[in-house]
mmCIF file as Biopython writes it, N, C-alpha, C and O atoms, coordinates in Angstrom:
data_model
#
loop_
_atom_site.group_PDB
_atom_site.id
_atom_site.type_symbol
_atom_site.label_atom_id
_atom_site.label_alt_id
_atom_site.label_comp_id
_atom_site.label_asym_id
_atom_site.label_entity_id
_atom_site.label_seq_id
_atom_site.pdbx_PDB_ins_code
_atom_site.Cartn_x
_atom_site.Cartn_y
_atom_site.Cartn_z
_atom_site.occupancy
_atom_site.B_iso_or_equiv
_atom_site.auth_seq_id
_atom_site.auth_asym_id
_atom_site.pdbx_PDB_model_num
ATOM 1   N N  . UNK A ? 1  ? 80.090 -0.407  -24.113 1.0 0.0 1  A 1 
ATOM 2   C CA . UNK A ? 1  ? 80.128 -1.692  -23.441 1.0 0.0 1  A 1 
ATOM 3   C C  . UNK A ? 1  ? 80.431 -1.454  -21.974 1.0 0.0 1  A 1 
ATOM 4   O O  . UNK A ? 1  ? 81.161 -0.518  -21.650 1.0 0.0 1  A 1 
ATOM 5   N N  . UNK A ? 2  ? 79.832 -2.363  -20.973 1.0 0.0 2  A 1 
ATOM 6   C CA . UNK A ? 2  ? 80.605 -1.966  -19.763 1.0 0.0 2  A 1 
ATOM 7   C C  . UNK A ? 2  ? 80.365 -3.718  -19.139 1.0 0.0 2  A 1 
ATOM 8   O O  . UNK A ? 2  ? 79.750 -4.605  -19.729 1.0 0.0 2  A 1 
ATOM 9   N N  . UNK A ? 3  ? 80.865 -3.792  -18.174 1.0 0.0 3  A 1 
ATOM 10  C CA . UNK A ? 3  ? 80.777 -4.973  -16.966 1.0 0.0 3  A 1 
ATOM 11  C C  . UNK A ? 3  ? 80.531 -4.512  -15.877 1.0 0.0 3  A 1 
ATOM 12  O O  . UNK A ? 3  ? 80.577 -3.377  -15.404 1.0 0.0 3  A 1 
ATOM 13  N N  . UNK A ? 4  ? 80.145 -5.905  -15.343 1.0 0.0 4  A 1 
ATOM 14  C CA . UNK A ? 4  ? 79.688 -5.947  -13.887 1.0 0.0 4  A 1 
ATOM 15  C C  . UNK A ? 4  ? 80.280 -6.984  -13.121 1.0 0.0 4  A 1 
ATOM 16  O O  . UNK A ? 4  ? 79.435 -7.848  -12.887 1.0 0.0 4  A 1 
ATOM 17  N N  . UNK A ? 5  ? 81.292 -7.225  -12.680 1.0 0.0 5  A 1 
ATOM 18  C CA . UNK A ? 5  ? 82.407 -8.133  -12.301 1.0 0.0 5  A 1 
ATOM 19  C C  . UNK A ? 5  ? 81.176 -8.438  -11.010 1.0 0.0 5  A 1 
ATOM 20  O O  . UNK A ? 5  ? 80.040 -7.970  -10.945 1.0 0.0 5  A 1 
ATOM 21  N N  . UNK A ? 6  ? 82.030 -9.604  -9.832  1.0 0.0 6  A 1 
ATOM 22  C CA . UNK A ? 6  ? 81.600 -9.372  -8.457  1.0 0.0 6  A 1 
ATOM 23  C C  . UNK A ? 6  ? 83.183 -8.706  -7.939  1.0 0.0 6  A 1 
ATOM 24  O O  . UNK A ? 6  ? 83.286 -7.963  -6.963  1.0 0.0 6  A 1 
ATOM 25  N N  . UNK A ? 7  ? 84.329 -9.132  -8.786  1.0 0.0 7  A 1 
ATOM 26  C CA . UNK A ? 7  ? 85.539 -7.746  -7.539  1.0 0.0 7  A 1 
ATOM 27  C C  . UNK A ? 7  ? 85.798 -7.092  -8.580  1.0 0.0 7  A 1 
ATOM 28  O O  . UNK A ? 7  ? 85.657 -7.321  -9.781  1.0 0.0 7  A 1 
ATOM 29  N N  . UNK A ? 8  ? 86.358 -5.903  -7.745  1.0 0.0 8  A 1 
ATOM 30  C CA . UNK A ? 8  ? 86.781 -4.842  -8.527  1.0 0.0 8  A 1 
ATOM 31  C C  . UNK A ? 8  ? 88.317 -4.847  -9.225  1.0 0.0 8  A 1 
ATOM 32  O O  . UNK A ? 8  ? 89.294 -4.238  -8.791  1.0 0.0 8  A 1 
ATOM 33  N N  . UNK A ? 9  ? 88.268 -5.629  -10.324 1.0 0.0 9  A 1 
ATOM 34  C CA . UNK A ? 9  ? 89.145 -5.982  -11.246 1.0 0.0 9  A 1 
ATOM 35  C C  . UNK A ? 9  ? 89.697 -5.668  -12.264 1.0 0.0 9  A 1 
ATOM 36  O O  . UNK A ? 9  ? 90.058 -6.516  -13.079 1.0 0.0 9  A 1 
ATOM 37  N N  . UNK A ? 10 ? 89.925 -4.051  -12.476 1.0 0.0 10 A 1 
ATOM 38  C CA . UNK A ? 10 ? 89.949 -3.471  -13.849 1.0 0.0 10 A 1 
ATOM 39  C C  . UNK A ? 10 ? 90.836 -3.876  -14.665 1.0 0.0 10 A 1 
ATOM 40  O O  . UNK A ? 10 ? 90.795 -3.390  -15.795 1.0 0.0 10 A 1 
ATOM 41  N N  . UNK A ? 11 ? 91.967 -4.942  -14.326 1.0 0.0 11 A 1 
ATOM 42  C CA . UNK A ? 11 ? 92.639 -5.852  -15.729 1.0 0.0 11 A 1 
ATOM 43  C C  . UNK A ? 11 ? 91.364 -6.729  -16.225 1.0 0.0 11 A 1 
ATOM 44  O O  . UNK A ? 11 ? 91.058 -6.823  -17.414 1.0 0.0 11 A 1 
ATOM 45  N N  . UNK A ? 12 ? 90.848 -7.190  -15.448 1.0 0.0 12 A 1 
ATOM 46  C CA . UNK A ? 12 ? 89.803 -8.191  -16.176 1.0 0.0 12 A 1 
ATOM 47  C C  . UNK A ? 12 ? 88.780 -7.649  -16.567 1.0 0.0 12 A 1 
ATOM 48  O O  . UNK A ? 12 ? 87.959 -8.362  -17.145 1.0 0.0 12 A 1 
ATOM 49  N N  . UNK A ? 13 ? 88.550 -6.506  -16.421 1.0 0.0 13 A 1 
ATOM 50  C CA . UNK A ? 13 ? 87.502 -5.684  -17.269 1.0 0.0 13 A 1 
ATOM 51  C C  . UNK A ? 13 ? 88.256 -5.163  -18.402 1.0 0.0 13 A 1 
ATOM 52  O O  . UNK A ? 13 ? 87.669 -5.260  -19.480 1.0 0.0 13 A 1 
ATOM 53  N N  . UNK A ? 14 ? 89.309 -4.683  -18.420 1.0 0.0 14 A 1 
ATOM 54  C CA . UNK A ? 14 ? 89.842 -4.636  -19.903 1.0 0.0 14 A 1 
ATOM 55  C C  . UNK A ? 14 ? 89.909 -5.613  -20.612 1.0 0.0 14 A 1 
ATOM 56  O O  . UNK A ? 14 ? 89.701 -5.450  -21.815 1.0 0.0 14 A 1 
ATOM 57  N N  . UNK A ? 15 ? 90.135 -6.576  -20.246 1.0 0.0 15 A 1 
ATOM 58  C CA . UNK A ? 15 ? 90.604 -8.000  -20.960 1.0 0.0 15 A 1 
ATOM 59  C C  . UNK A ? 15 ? 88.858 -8.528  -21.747 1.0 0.0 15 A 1 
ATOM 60  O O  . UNK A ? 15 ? 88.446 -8.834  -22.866 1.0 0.0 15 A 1 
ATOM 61  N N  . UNK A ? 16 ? 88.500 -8.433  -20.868 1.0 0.0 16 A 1 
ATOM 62  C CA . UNK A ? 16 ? 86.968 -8.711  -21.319 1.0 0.0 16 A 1 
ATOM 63  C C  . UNK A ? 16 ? 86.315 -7.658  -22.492 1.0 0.0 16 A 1 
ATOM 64  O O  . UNK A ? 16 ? 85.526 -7.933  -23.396 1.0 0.0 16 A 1 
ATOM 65  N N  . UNK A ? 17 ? 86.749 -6.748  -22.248 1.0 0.0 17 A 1 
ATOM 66  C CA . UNK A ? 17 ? 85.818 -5.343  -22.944 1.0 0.0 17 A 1 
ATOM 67  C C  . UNK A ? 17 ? 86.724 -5.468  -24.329 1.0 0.0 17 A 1 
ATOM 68  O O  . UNK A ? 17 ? 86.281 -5.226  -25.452 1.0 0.0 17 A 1 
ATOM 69  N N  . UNK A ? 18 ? 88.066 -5.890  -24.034 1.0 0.0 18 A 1 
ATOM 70  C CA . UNK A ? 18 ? 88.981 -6.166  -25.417 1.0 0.0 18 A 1 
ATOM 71  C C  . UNK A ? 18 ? 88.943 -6.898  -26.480 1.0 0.0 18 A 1 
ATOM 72  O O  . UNK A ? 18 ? 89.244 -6.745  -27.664 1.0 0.0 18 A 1 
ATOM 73  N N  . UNK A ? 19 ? 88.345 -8.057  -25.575 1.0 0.0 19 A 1 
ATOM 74  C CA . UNK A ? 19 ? 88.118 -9.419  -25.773 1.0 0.0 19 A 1 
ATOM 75  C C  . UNK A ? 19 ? 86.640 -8.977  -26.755 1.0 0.0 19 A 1 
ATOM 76  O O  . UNK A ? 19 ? 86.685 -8.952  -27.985 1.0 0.0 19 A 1 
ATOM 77  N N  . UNK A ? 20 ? 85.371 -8.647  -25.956 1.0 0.0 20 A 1 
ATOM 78  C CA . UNK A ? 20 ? 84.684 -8.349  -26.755 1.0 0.0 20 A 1 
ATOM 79  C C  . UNK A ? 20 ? 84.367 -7.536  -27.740 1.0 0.0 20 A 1 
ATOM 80  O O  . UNK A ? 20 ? 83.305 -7.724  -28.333 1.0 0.0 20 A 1 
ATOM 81  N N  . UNK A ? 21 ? 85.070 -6.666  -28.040 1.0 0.0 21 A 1 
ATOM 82  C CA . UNK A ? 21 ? 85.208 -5.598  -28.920 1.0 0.0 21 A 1 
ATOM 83  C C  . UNK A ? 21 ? 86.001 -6.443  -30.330 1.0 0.0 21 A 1 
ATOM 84  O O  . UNK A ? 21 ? 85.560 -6.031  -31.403 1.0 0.0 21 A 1 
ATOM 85  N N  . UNK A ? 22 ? 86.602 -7.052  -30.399 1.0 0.0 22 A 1 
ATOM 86  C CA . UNK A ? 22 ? 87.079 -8.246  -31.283 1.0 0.0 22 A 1 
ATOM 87  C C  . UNK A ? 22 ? 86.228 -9.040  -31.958 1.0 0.0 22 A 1 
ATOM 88  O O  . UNK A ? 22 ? 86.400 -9.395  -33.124 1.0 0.0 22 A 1 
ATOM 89  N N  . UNK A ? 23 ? 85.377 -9.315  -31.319 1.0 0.0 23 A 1 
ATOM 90  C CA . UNK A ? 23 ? 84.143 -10.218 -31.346 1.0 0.0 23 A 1 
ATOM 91  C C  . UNK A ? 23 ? 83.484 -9.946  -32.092 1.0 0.0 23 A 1 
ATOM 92  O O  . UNK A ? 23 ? 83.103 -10.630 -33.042 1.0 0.0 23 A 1 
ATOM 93  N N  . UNK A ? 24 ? 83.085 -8.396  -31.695 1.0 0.0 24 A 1 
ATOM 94  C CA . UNK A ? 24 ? 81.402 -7.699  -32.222 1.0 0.0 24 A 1 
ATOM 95  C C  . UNK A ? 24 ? 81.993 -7.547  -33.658 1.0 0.0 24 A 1 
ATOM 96  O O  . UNK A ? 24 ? 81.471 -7.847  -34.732 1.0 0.0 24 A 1 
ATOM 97  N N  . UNK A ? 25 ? 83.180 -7.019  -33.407 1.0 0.0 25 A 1 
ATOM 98  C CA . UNK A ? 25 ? 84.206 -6.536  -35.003 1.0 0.0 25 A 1 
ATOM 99  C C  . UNK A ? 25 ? 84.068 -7.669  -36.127 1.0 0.0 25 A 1 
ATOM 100 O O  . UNK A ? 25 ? 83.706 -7.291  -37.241 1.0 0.0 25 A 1 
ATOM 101 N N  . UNK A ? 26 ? 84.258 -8.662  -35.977 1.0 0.0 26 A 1 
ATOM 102 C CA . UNK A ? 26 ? 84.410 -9.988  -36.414 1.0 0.0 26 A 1 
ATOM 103 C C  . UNK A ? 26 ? 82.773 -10.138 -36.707 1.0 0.0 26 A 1 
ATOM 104 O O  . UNK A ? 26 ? 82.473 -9.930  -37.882 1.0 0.0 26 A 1 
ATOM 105 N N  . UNK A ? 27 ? 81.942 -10.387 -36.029 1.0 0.0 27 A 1 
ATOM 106 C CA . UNK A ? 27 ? 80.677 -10.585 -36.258 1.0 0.0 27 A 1 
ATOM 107 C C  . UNK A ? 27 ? 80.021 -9.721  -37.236 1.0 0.0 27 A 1 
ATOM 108 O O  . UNK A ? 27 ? 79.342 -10.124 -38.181 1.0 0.0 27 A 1 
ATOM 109 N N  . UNK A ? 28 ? 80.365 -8.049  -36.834 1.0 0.0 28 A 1 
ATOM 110 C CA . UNK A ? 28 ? 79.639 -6.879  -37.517 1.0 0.0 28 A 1 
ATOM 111 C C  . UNK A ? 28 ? 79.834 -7.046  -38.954 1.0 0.0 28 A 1 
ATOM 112 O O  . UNK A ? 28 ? 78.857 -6.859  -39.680 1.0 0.0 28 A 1 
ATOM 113 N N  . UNK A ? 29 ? 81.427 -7.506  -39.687 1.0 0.0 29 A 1 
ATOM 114 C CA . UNK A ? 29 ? 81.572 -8.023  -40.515 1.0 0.0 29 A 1 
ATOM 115 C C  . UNK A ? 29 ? 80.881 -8.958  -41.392 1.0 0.0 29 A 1 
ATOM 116 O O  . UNK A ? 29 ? 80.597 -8.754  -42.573 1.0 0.0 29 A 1 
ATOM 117 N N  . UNK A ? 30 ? 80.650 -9.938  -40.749 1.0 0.0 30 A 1 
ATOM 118 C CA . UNK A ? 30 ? 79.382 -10.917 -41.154 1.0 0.0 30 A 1 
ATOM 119 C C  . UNK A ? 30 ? 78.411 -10.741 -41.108 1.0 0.0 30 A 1 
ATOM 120 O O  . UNK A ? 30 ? 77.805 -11.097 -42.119 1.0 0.0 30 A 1 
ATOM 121 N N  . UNK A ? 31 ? 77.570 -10.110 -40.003 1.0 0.0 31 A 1 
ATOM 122 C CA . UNK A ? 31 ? 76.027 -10.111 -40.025 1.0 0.0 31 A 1 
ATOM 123 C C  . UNK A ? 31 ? 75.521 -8.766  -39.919 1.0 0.0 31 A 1 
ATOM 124 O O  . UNK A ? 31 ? 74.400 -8.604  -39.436 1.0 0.0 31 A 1 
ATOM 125 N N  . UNK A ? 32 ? 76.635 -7.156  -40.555 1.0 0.0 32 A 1 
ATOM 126 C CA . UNK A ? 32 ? 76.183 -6.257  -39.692 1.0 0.0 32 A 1 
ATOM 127 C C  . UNK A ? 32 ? 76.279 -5.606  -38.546 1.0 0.0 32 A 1 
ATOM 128 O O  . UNK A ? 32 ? 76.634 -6.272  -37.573 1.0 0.0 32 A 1 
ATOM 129 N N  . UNK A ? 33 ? 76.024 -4.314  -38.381 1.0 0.0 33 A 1 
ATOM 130 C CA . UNK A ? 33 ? 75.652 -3.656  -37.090 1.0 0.0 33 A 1 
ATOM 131 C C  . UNK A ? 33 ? 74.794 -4.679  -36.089 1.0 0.0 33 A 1 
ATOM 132 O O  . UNK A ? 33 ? 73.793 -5.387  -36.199 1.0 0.0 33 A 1 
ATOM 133 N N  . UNK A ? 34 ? 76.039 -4.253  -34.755 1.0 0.0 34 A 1 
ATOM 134 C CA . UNK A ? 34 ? 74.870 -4.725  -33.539 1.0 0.0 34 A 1 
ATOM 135 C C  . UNK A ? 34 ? 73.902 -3.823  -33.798 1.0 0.0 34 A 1 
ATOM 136 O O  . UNK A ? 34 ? 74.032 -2.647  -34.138 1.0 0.0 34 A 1 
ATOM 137 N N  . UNK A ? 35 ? 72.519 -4.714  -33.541 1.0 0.0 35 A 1 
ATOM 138 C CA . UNK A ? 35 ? 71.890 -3.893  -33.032 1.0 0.0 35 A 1 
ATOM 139 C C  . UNK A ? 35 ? 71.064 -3.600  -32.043 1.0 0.0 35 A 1 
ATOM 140 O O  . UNK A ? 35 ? 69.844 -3.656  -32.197 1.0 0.0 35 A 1 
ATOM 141 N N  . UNK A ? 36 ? 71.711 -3.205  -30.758 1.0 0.0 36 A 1 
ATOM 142 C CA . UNK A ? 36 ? 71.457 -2.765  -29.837 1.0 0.0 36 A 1 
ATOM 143 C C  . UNK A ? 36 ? 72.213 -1.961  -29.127 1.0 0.0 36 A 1 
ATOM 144 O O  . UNK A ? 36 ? 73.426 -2.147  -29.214 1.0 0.0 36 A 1 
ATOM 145 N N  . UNK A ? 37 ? 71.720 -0.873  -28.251 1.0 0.0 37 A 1 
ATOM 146 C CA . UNK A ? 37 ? 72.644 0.339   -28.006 1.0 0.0 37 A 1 
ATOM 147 C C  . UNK A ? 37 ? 74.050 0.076   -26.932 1.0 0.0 37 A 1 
ATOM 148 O O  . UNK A ? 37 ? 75.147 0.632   -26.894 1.0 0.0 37 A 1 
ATOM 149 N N  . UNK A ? 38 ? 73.528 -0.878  -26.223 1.0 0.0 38 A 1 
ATOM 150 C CA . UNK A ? 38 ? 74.317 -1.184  -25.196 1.0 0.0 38 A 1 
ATOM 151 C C  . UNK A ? 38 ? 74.585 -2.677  -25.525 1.0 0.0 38 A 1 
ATOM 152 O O  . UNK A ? 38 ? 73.925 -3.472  -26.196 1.0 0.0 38 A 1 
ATOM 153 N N  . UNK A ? 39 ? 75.960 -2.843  -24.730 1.0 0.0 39 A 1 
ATOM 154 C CA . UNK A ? 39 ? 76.462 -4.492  -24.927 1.0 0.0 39 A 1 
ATOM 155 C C  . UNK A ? 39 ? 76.971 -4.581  -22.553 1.0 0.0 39 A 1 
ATOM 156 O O  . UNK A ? 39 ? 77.251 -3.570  -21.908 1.0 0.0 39 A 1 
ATOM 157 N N  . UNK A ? 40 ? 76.927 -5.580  -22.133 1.0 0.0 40 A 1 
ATOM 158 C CA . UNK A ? 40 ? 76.922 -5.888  -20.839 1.0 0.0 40 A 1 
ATOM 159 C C  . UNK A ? 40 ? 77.549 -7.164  -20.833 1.0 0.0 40 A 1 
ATOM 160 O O  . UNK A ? 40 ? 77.091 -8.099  -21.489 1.0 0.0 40 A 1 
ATOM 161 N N  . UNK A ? 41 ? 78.854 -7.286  -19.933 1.0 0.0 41 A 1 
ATOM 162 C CA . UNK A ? 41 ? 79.516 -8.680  -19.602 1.0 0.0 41 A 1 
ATOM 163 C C  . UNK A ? 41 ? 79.243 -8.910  -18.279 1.0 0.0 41 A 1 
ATOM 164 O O  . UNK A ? 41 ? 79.984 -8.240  -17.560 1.0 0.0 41 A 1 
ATOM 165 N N  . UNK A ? 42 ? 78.216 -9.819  -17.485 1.0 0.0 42 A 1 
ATOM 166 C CA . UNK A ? 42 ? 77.485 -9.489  -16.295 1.0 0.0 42 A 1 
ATOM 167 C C  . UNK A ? 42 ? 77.871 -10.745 -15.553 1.0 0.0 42 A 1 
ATOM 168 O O  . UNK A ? 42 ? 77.124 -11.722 -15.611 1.0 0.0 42 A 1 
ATOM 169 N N  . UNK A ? 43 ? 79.029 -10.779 -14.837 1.0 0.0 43 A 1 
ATOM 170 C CA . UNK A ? 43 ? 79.178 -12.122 -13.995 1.0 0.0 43 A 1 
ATOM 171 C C  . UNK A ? 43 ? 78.693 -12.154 -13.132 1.0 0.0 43 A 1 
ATOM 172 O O  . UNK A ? 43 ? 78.539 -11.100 -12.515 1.0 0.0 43 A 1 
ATOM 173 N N  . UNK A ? 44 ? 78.014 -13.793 -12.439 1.0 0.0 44 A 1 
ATOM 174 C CA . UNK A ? 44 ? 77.119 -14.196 -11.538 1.0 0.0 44 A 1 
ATOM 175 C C  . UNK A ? 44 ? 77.951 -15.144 -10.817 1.0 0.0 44 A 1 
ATOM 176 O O  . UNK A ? 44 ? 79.143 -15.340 -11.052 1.0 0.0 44 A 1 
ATOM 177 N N  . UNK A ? 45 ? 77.199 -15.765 -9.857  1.0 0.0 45 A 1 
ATOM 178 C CA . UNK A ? 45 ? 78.069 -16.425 -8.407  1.0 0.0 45 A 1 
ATOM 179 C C  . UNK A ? 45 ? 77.767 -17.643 -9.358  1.0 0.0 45 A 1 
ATOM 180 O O  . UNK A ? 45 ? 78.871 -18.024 -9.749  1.0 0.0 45 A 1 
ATOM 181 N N  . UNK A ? 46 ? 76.899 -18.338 -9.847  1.0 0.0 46 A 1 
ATOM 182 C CA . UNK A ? 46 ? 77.034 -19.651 -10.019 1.0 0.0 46 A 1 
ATOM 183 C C  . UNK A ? 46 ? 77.300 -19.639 -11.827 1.0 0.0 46 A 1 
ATOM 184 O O  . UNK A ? 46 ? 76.967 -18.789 -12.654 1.0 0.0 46 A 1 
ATOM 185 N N  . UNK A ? 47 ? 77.995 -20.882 -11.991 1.0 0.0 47 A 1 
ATOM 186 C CA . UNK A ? 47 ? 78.836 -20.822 -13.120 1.0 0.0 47 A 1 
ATOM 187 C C  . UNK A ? 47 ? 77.711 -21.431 -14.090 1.0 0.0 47 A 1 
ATOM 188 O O  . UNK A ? 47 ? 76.975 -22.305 -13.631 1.0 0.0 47 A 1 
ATOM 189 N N  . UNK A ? 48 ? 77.520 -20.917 -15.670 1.0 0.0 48 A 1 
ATOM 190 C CA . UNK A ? 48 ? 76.596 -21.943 -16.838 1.0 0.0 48 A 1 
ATOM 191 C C  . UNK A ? 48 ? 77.478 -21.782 -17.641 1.0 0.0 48 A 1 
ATOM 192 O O  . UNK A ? 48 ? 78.388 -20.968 -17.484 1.0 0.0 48 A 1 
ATOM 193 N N  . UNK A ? 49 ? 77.324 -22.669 -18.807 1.0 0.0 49 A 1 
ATOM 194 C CA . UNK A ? 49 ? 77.912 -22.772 -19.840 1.0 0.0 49 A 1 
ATOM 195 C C  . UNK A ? 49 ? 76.724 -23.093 -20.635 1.0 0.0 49 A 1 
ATOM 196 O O  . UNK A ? 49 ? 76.827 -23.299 -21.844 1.0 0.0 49 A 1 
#
């Protein structure tokens, strides 16, 4: 897994990479292996939900 913050924030890249690693765990459980080789948390200037 990695990120791409815009600052260089390595609590919030742990927090995130922690955060998602929980996730995939929880999911992999239910649906399986990700499957794809790489996972990316990629923040942008304008906000979506």
């Amino acid at each position: 897994m990695e990120t791409g913050l815009l600052s260089d924030d390595p609590r919030l890249a742990d927090t995130c990479l922690k955060a998602t690693a929980g996730y995939l765990s929880l999911y992999e459980n239910q649906f399986g292996p990700y499957p794809f080789p790489k996972f990316a948390i990629v923040e942008k200037f304008f906000p979506t939900g």
